[in-house]
Biotite code that builds the C-alpha atoms (Angstrom):
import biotite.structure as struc

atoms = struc.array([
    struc.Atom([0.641, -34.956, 36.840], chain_id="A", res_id=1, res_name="UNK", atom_name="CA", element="C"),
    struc.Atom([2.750, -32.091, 38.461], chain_id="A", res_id=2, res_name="UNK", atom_name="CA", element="C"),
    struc.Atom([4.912, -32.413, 35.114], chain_id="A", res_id=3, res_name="UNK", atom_name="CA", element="C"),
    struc.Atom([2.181, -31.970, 32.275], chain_id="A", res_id=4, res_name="UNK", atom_name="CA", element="C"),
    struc.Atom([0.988, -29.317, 34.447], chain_id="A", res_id=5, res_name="UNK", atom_name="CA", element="C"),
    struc.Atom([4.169, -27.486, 34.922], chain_id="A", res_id=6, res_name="UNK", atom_name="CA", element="C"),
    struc.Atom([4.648, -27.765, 30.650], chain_id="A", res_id=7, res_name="UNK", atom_name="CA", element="C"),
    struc.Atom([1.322, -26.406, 30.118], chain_id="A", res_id=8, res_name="UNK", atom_name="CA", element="C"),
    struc.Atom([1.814, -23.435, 32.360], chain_id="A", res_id=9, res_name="UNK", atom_name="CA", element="C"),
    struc.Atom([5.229, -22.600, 31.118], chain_id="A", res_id=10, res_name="UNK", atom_name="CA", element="C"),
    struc.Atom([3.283, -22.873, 27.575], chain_id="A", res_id=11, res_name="UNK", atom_name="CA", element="C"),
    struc.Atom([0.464, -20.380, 28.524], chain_id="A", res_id=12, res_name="UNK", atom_name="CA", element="C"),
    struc.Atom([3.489, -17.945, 29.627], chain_id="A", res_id=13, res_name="UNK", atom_name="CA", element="C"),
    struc.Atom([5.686, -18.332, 26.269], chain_id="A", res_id=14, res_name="UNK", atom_name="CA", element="C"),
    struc.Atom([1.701, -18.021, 24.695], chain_id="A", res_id=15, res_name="UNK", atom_name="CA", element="C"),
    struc.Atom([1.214, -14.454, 26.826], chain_id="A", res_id=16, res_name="UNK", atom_name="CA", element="C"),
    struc.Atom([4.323, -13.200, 25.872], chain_id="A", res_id=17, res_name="UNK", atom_name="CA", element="C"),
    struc.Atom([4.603, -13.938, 22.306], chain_id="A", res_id=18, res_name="UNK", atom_name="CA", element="C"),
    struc.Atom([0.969, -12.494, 22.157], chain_id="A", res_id=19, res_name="UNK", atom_name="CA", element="C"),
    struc.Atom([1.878, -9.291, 24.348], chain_id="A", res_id=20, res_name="UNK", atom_name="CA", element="C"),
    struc.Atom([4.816, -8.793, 21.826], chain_id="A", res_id=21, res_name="UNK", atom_name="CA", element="C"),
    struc.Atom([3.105, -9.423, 18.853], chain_id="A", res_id=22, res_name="UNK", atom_name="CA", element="C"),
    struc.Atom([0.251, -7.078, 20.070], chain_id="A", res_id=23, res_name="UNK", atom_name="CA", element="C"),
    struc.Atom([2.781, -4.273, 20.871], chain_id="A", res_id=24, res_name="UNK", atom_name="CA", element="C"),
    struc.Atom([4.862, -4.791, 17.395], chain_id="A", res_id=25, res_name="UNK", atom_name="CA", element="C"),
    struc.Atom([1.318, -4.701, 15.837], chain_id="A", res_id=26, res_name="UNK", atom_name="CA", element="C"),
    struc.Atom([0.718, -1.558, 17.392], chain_id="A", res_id=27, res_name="UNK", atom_name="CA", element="C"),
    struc.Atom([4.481, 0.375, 16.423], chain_id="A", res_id=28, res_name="UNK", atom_name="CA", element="C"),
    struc.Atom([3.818, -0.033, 12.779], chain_id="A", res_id=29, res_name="UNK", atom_name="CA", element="C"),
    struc.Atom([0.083, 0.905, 12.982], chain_id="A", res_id=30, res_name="UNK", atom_name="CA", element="C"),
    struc.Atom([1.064, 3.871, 14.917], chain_id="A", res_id=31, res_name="UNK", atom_name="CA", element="C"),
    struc.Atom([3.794, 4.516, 12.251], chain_id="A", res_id=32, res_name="UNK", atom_name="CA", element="C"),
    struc.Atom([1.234, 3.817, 9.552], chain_id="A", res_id=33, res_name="UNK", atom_name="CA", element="C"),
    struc.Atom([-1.186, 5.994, 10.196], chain_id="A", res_id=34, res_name="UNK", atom_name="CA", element="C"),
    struc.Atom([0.762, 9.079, 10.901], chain_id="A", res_id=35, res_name="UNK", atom_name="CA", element="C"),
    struc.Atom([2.125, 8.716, 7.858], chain_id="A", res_id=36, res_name="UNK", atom_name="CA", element="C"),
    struc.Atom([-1.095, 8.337, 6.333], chain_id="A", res_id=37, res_name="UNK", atom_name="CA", element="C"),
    struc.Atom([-1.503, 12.361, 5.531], chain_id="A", res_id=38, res_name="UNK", atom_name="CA", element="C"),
    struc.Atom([1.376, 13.224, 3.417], chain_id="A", res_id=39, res_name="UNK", atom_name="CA", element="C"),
    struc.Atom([3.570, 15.741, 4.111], chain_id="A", res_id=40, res_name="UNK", atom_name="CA", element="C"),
    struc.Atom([3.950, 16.115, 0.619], chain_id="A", res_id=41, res_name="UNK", atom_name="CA", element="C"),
    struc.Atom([1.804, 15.951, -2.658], chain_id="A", res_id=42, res_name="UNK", atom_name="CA", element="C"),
    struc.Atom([0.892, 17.428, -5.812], chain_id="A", res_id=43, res_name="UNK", atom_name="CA", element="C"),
    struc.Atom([-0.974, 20.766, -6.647], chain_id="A", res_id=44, res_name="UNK", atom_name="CA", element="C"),
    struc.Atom([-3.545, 18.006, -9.162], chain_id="A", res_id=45, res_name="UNK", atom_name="CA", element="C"),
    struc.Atom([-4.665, 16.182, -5.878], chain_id="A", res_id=46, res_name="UNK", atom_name="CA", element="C"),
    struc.Atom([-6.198, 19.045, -4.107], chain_id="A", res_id=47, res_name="UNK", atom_name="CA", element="C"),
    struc.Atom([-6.565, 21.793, -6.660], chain_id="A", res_id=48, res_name="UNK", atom_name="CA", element="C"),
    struc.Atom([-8.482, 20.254, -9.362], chain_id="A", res_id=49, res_name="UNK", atom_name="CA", element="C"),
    struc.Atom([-10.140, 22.305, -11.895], chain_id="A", res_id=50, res_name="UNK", atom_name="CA", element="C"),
    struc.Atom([-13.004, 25.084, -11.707], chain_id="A", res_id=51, res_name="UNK", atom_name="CA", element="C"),
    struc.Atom([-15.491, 26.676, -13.912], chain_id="A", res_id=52, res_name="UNK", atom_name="CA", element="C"),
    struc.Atom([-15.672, 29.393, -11.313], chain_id="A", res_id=53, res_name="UNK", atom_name="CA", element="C"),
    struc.Atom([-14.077, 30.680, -8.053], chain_id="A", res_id=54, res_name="UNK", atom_name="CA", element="C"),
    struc.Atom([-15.120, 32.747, -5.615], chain_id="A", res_id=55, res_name="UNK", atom_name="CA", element="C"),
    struc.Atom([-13.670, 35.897, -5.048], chain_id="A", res_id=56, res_name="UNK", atom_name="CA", element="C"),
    struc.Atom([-13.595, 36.553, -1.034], chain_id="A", res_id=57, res_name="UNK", atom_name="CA", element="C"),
    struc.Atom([-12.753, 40.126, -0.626], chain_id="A", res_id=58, res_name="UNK", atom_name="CA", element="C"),
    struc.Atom([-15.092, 41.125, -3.539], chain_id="A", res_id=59, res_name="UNK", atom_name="CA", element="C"),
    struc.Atom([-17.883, 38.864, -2.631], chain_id="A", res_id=60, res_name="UNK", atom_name="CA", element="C"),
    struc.Atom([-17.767, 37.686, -7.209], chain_id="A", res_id=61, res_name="UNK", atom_name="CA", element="C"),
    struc.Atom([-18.299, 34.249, -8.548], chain_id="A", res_id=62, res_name="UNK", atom_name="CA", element="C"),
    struc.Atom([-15.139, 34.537, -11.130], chain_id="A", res_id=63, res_name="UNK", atom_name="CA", element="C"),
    struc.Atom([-15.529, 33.238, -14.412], chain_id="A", res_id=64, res_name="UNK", atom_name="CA", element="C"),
    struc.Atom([-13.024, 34.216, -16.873], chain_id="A", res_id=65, res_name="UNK", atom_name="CA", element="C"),
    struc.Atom([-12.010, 30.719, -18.556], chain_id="A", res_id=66, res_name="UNK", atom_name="CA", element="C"),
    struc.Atom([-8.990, 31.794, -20.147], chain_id="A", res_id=67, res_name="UNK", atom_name="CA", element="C"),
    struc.Atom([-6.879, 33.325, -16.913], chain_id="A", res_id=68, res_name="UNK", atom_name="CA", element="C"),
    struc.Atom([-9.004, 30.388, -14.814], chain_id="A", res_id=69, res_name="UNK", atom_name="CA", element="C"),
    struc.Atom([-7.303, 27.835, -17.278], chain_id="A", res_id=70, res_name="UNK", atom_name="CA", element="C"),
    struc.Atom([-3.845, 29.912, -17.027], chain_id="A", res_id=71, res_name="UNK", atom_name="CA", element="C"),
    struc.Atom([-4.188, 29.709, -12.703], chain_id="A", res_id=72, res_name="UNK", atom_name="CA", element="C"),
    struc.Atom([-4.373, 25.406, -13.071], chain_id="A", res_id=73, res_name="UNK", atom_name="CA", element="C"),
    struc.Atom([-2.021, 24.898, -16.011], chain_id="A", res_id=74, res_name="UNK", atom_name="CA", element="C"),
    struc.Atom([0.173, 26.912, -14.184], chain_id="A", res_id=75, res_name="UNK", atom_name="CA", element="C"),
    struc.Atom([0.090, 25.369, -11.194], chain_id="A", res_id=76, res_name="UNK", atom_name="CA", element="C"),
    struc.Atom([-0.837, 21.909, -11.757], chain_id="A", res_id=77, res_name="UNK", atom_name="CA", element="C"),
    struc.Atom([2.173, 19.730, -11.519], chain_id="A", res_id=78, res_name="UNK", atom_name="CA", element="C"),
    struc.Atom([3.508, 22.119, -8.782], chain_id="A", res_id=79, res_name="UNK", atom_name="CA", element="C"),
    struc.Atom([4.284, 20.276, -5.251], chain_id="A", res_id=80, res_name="UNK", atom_name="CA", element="C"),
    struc.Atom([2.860, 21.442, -1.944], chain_id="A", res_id=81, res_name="UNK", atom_name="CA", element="C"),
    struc.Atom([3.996, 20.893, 1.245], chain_id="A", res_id=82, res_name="UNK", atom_name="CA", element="C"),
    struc.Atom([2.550, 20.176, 4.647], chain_id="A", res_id=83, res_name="UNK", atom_name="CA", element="C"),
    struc.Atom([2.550, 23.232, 6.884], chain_id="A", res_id=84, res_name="UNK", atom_name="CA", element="C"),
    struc.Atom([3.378, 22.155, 10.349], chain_id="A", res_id=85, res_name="UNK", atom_name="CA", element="C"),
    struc.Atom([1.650, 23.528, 13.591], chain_id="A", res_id=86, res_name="UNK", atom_name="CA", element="C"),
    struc.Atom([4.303, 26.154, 14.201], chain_id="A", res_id=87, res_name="UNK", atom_name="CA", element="C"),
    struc.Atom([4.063, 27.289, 10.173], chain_id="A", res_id=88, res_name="UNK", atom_name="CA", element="C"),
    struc.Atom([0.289, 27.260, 10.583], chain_id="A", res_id=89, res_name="UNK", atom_name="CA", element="C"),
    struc.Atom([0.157, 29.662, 13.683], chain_id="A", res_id=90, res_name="UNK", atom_name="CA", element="C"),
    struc.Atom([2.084, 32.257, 11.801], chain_id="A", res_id=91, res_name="UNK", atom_name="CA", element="C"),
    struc.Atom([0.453, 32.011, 8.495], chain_id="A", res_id=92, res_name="UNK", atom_name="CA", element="C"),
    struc.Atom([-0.774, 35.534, 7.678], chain_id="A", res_id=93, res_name="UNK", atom_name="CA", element="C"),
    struc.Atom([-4.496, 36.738, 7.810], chain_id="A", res_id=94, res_name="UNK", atom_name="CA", element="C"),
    struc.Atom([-5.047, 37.101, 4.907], chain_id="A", res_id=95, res_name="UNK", atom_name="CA", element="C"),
    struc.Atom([-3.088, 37.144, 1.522], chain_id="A", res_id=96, res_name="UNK", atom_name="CA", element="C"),
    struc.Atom([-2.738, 39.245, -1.367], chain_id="A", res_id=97, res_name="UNK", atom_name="CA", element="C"),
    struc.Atom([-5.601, 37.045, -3.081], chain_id="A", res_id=98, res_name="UNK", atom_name="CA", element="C"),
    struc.Atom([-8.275, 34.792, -1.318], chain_id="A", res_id=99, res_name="UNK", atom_name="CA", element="C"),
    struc.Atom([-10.502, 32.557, -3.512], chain_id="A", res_id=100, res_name="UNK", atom_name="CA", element="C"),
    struc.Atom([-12.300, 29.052, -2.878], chain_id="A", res_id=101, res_name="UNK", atom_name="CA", element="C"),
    struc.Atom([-13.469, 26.642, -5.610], chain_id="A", res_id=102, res_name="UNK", atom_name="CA", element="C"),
    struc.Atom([-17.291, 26.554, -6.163], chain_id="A", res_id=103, res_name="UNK", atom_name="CA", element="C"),
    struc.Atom([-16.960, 23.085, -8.112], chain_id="A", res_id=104, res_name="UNK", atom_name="CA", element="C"),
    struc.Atom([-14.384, 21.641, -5.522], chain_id="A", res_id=105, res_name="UNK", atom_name="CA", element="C"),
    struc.Atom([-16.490, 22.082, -2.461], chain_id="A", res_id=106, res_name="UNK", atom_name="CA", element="C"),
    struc.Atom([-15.608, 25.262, -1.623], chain_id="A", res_id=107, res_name="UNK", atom_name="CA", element="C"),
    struc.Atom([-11.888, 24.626, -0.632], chain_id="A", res_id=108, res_name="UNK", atom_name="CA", element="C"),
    struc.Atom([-10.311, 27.801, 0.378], chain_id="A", res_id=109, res_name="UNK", atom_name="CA", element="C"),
    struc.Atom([-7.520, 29.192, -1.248], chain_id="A", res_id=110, res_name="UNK", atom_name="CA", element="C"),
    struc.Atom([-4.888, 32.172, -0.736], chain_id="A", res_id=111, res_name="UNK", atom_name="CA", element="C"),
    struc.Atom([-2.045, 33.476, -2.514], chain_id="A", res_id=112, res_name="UNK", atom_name="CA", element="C"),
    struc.Atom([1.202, 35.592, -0.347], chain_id="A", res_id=113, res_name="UNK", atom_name="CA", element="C"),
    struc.Atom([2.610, 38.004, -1.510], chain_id="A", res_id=114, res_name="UNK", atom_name="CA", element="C"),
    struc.Atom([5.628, 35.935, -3.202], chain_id="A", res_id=115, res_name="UNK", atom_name="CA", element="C"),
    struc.Atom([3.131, 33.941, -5.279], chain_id="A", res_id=116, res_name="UNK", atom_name="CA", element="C"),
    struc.Atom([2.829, 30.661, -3.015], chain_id="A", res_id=117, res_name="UNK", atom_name="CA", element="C"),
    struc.Atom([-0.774, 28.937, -2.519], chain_id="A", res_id=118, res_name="UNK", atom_name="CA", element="C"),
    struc.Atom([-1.825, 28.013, 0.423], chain_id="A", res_id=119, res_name="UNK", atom_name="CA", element="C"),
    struc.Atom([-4.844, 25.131, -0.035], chain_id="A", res_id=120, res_name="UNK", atom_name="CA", element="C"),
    struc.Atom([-6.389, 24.216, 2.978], chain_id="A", res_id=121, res_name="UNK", atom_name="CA", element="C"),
    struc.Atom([-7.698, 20.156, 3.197], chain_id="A", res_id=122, res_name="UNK", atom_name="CA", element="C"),
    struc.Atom([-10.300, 18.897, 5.196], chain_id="A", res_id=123, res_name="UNK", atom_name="CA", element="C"),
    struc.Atom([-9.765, 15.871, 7.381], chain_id="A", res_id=124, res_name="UNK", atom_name="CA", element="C"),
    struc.Atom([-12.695, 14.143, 5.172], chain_id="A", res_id=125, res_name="UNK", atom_name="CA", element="C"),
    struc.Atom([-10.762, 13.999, 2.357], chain_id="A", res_id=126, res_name="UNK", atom_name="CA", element="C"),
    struc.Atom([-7.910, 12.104, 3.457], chain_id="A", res_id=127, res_name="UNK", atom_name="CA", element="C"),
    struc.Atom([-10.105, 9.771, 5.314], chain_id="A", res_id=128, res_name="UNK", atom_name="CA", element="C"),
    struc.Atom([-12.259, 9.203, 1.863], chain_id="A", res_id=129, res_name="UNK", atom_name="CA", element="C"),
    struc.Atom([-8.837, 8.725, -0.047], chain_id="A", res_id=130, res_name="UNK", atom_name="CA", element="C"),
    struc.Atom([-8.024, 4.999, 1.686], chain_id="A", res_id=131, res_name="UNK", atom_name="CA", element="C"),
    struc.Atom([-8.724, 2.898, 4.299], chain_id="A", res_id=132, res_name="UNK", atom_name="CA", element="C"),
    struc.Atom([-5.669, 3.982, 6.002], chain_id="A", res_id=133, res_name="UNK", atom_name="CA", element="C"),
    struc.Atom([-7.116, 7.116, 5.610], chain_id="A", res_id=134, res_name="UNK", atom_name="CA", element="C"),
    struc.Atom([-10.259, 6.294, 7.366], chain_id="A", res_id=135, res_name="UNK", atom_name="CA", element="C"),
    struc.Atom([-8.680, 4.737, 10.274], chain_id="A", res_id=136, res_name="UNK", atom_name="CA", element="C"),
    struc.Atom([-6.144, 7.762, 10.326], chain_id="A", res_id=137, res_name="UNK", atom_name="CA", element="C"),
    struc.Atom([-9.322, 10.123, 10.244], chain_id="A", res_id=138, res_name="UNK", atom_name="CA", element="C"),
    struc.Atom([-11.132, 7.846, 12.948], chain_id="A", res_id=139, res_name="UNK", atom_name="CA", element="C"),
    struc.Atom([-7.964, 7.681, 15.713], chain_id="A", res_id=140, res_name="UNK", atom_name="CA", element="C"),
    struc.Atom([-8.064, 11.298, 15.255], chain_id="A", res_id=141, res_name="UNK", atom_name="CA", element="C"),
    struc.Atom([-10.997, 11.962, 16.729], chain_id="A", res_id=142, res_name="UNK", atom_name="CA", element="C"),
    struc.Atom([-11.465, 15.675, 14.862], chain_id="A", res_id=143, res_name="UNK", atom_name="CA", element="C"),
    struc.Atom([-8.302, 16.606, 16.670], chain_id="A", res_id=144, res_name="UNK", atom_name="CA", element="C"),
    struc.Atom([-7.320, 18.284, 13.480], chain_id="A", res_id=145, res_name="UNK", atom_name="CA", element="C"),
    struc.Atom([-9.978, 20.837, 12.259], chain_id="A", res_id=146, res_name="UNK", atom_name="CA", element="C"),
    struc.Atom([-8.273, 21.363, 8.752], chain_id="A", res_id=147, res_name="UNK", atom_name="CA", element="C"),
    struc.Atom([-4.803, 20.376, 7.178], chain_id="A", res_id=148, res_name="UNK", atom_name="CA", element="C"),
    struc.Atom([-2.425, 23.237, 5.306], chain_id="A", res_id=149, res_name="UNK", atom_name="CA", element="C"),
    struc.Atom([-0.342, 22.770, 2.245], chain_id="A", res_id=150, res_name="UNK", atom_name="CA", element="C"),
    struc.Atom([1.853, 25.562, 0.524], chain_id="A", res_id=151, res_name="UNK", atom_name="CA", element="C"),
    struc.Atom([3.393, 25.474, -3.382], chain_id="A", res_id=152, res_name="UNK", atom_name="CA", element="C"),
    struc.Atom([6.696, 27.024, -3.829], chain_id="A", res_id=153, res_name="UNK", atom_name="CA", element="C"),
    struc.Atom([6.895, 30.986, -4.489], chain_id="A", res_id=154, res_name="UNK", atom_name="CA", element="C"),
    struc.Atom([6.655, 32.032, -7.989], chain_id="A", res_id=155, res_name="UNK", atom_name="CA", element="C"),
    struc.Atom([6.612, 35.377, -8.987], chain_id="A", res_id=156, res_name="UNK", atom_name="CA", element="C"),
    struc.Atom([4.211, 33.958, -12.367], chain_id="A", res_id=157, res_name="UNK", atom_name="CA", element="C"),
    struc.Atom([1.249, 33.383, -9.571], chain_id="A", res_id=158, res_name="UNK", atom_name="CA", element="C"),
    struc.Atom([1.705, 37.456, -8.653], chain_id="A", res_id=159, res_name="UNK", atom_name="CA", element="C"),
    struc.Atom([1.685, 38.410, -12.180], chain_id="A", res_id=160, res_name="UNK", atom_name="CA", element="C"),
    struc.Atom([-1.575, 35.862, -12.791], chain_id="A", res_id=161, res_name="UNK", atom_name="CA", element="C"),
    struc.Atom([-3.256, 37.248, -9.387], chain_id="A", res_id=162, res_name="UNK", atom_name="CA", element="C"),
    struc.Atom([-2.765, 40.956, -10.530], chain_id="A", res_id=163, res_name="UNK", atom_name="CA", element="C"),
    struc.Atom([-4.336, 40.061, -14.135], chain_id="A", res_id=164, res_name="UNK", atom_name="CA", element="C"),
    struc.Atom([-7.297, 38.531, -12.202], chain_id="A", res_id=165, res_name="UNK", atom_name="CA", element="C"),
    struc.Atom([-7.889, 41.663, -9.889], chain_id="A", res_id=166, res_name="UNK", atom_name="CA", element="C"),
    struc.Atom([-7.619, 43.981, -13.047], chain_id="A", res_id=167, res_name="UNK", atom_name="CA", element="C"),
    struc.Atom([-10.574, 41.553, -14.735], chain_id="A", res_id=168, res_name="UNK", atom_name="CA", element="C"),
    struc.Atom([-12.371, 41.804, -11.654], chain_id="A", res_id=169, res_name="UNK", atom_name="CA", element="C"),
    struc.Atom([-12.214, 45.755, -11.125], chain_id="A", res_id=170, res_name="UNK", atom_name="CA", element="C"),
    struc.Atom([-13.721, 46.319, -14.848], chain_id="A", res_id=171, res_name="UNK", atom_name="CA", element="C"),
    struc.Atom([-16.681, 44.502, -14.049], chain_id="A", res_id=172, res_name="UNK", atom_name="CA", element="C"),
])
């Protein structure tokens, strides 16, 4: 008896162990999963879809001008954006040369610098509606992050476009 008891004991070990192993492998790429789950790069098109109108912050103006609206998203739609980490995010400015957010797109806010990049802020809610890796990134977050930050690239086309858009706006 001492024998079949002695196997199954050495059994329910080799059972813990494989389990506790399992369990913690389980947990590495889950862990490595879900941070990866908001990318730290991505296109212009997934966050900055098109608008009838924006709205003009610092002169309070639903904007409407189709032709230098459709100008702003041809010109930036297959641009890349990068994830602005925490230390990039405390020194982004206060404001840029040009603040807008989307009225058909939720009311994302937008800003253009001074060299032409855009800065599109994304809210936590839309990476957890993108996938269910989203969701569970979104859910072991616990609205740790408030909003997420992606920039384009400079280009000196967005300063021109941005000064065309301010003239527009000043003859109304």
């Amino acid at each position: 008896m001492s024998w079949g008891y002695n196997k199954f004991i050495n059994f329910v070990k080799r059972a813990v162990i494989l389990l506790i192993v399992l369990v913690f492998i389980a947990f590495i790429v889950l862990s490595y999963s879900v941070r990866n789950v908001v990318p730290k790069q991505t296109g212009f098109a997934d966050y900055g879809q098109f608008a009838e109108s924006i709205y003009l912050a610092e002169t309070k103006v639903n904007y409407q001008n189709k032709e230098l609206l459709n100008r702003y998203f041809a010109l930036n739609l297959n641009k890349p954006m990068t994830k602005l980490t925490n230390l990039e995010i405390k020194t982004l400015p206060e404001t840029g040369i040009f603040k807008f957010s989307y009225i058909s797109d939720e009311g994302r806010a937008v800003f253009v610098d001074e060299l032409g990049s855009i800065y599109v802020t994304v809210n936590p809610h839309d990476i957890r509606n993108k996938s269910q890796k989203g969701w569970l990134w979104w859910r072991l977050d616990g609205g740790r992050t408030s909003m997420i930050y992606y920039r384009t690239a400079a280009d000196p086309e967005m300063v021109k476009l941005v000064a065309e858009i301010r003239a527009d706006t000043a003859k109304k």
